[in-house]
C-alpha positions as CSV (number, residue, x, y, z in Angstrom):
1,X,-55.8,-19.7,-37.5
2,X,-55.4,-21.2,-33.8
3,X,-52.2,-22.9,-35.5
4,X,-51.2,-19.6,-36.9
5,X,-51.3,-17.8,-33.8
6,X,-49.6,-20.3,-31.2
7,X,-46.4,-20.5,-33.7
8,X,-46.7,-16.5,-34.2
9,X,-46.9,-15.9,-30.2
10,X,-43.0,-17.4,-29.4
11,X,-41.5,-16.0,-32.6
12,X,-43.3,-12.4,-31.3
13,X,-41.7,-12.5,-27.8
14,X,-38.5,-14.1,-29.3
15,X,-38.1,-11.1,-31.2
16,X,-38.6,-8.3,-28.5
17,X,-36.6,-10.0,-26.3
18,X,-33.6,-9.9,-28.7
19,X,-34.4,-6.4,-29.4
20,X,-34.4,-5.3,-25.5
21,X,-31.0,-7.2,-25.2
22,X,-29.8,-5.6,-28.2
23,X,-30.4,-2.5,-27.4
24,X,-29.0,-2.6,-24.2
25,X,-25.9,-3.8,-25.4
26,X,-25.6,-1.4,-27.9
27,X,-26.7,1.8,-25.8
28,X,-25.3,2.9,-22.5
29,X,-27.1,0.9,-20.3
30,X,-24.1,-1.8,-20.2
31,X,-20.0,-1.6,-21.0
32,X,-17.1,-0.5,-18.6
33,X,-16.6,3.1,-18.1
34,X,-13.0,2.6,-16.0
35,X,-10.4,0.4,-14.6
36,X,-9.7,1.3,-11.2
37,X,-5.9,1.1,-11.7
38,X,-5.5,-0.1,-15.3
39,X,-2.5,-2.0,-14.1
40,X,-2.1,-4.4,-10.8
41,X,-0.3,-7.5,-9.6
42,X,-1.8,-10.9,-9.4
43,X,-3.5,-11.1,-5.9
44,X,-4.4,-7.0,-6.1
45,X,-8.0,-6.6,-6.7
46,X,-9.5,-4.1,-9.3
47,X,-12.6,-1.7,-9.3
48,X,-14.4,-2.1,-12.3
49,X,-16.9,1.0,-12.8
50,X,-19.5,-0.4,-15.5
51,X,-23.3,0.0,-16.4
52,X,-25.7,-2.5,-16.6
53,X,-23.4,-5.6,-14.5
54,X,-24.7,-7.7,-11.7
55,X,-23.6,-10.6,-9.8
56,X,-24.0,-13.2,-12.8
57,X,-21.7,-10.8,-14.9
58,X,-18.6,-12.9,-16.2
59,X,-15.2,-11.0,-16.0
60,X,-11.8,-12.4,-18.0
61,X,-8.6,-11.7,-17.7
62,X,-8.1,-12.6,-21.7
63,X,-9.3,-16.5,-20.9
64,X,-8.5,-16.6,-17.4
65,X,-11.7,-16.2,-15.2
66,X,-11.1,-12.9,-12.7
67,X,-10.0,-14.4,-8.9
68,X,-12.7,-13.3,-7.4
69,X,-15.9,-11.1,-8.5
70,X,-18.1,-8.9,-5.9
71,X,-20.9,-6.3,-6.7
72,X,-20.4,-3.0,-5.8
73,X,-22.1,0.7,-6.3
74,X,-21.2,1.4,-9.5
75,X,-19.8,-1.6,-10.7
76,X,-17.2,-4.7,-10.1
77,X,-14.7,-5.5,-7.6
78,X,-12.5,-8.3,-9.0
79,X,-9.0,-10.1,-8.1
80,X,-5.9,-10.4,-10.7
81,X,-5.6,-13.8,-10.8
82,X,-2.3,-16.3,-11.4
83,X,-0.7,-17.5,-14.5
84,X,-0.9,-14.0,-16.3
85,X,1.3,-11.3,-17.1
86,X,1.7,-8.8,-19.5
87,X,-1.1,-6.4,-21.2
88,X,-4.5,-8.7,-21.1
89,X,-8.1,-8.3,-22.2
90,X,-10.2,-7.5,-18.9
91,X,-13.5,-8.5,-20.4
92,X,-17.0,-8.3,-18.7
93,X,-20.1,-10.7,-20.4
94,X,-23.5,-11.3,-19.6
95,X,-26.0,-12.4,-21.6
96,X,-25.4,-11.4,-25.2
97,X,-23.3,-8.4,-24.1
98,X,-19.9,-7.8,-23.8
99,X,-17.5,-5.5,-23.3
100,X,-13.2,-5.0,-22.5
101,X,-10.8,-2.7,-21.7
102,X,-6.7,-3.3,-21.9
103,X,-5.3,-4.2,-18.9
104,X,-1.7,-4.5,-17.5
105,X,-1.0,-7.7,-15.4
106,X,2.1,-6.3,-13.3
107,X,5.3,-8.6,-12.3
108,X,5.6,-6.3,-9.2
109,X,3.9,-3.5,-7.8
110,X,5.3,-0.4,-8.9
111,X,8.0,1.3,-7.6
112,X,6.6,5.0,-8.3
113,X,3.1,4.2,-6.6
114,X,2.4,4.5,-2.6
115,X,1.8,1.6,-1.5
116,X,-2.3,1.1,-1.6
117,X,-4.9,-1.8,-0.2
118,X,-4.7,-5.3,-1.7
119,X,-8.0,-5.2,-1.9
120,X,-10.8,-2.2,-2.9
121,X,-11.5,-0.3,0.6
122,X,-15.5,0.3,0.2
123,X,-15.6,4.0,2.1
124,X,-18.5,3.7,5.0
125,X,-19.3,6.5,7.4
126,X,-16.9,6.7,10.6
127,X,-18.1,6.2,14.0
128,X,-16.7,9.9,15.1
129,X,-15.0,12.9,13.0
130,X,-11.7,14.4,14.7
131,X,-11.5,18.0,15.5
132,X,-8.8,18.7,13.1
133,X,-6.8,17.4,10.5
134,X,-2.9,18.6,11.7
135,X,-0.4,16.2,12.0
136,X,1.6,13.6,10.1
137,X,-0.5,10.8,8.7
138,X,0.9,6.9,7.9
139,X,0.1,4.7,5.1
140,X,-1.6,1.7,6.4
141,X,0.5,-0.3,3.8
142,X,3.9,1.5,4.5
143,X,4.7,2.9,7.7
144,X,7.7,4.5,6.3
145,X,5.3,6.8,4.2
146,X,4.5,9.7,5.7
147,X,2.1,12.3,4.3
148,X,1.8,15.7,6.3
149,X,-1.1,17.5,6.4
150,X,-1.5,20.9,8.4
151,X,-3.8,23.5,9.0
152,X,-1.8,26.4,11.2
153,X,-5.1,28.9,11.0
154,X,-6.8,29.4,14.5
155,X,-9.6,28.9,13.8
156,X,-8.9,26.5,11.1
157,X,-9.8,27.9,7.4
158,X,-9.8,23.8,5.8
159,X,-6.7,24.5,3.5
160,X,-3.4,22.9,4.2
161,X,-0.6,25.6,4.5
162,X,2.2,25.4,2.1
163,X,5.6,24.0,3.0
164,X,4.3,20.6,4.3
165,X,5.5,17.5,2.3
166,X,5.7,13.9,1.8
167,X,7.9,11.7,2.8
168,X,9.4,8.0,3.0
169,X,12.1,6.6,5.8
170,X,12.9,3.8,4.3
171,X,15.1,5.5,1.4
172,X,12.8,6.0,-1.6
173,X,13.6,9.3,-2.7
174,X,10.7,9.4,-5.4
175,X,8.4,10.0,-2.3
176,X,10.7,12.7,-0.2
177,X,9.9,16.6,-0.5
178,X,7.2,16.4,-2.3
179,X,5.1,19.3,-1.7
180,X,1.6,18.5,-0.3
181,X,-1.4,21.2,-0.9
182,X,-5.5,21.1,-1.2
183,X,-8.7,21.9,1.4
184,X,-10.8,19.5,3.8
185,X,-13.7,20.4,5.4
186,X,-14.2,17.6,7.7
187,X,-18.1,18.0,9.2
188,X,-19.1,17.6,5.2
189,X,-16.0,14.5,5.4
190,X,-14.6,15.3,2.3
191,X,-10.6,16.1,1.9
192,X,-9.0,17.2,-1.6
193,X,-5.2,16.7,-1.8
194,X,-2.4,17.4,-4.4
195,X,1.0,16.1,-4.3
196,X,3.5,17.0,-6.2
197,X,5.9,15.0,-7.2
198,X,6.6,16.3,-10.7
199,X,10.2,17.1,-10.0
200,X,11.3,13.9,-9.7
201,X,11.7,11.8,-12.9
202,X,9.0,10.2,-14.4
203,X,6.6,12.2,-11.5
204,X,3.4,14.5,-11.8
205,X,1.3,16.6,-9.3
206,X,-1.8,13.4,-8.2
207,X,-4.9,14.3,-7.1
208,X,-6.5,12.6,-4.5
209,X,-10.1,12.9,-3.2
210,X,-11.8,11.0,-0.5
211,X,-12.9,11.1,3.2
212,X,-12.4,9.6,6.8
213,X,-13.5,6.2,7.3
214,X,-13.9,3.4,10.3
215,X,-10.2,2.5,11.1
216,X,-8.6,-0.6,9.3
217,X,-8.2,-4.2,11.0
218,X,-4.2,-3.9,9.5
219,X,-3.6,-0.4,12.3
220,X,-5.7,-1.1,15.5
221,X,-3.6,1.3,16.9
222,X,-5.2,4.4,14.3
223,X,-7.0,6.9,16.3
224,X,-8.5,8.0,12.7
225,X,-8.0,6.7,9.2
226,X,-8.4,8.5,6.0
227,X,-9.1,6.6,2.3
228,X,-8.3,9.2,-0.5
229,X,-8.0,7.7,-4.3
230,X,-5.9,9.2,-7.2
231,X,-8.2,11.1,-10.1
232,X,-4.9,9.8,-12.7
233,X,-4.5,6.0,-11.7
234,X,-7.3,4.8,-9.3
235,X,-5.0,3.5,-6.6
236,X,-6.3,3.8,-3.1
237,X,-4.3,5.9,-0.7
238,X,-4.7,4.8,3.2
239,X,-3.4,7.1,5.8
240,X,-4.3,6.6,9.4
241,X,-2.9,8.8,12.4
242,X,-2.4,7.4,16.5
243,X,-3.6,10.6,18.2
């Protein structure tokens, strides 16, 4: 009976573990819910937003291990690496579980996308909130990109007036005229923008949420910065201001 029992114990626990992992893999408690853009360079890094991945999880670009992997609230920062291209297999693993999305490994960043971080900007709390929001705000990444965002109420109602539009100096017409709408309401830090840029070919009105955060090492010179990210593709949008 002793016999019976010892060989019985392992095969017992053997069996519930499998079943745990099992069941986590086939529930919700593990798999990628988005690709934060579903397409990038090589070199641009990627949020993954997944259940049930930690620091041990593996991510693939088909068999090419990611770049670099870090944790992050809600899931996976990772790096496109080299010697890709083309649509891939972004895979996550650990343990018995798996999971992938399609994923397009870009020659070039594209042409019809402001310019965004190279890597994923995590949002933290800013040291001071500015009394208003008026004035024409830079990309970090592009100083020729220009959004405008204005608020001509006195006092200030947190909605951007019509007739206030995006722009670009350096000649790209896709990002010129656009028309630029949505509300803030800065002591709650959060801003809601719409720009349209449906009139131009192969365009569509992208909405942008986000908030002010610390100023970034690439503008010194920023006075404030704000990190909004597009509801349609993912892509981080850095605008900072000098005054």
């Amino acid at each position: 009976m002793t016999n019976i029992r010892r060989l019985l114990t392992p095969l017992l626990f053997a069996a519930l573990f499998f079943t745990s992992c099992k069941d986590k893999c086939d529930s919700d408690d593990f798999g990628i819910t988005s690709l934060q853009p579903a397409a990038n360079p090589a070199g641009y890094e990627v949020f993954i937003a997944a259940q049930g991945v930690t620091a041990n999880t593996k991510v693939r670009f088909d068999a090419v291990d990611a770049a670099s992997v870090k944790t992050a609230e809600g899931g996976l920062i990772v790096k496109v690496p080299t010697g890709i291209s083309g649509t891939v297999s972004l895979s996550i693993e650990e343990g018995d579980c798996n999971d992938s999305r399609s994923f397009d490994v870009l020659g070039a960043y594209p042409g019809n996308a402001p310019a965004s971080p190279t890597s994923i900007v995590i949002p933290q709390p800013p040291g001071s909130l500015p009394t208003g929001i008026s004035n024409s705000w830079v990309n970090v990444f592009d100083p020729n990109h220009h959004v405008s965002l204005q608020d001509n109420d006195f006092p200030a109602d947190g909605i951007f007036d019509d007739g206030f539009f995006e722009s670009h100096f350096g000649g790209l017409s896709y990002f010129n005229d656009n028309p630029v709408s949505g509300n803030y309401n800065i002591q709650a830090n959060n801003i809601f923008v719409v720009i349209d840029r449906s009139a131009k070919t192969g365009g569509y009105r992208d909405t942008l949420t986000g908030q002010f955060v610390p100023n970034l090492p690439q503008t010194p010179e920023a006075k404030f910065t704000i990190l909004l990210t597009s509801k349609r593709t993912g892509r981080q949008l850095a605008l900072f201001r000098e005054f």
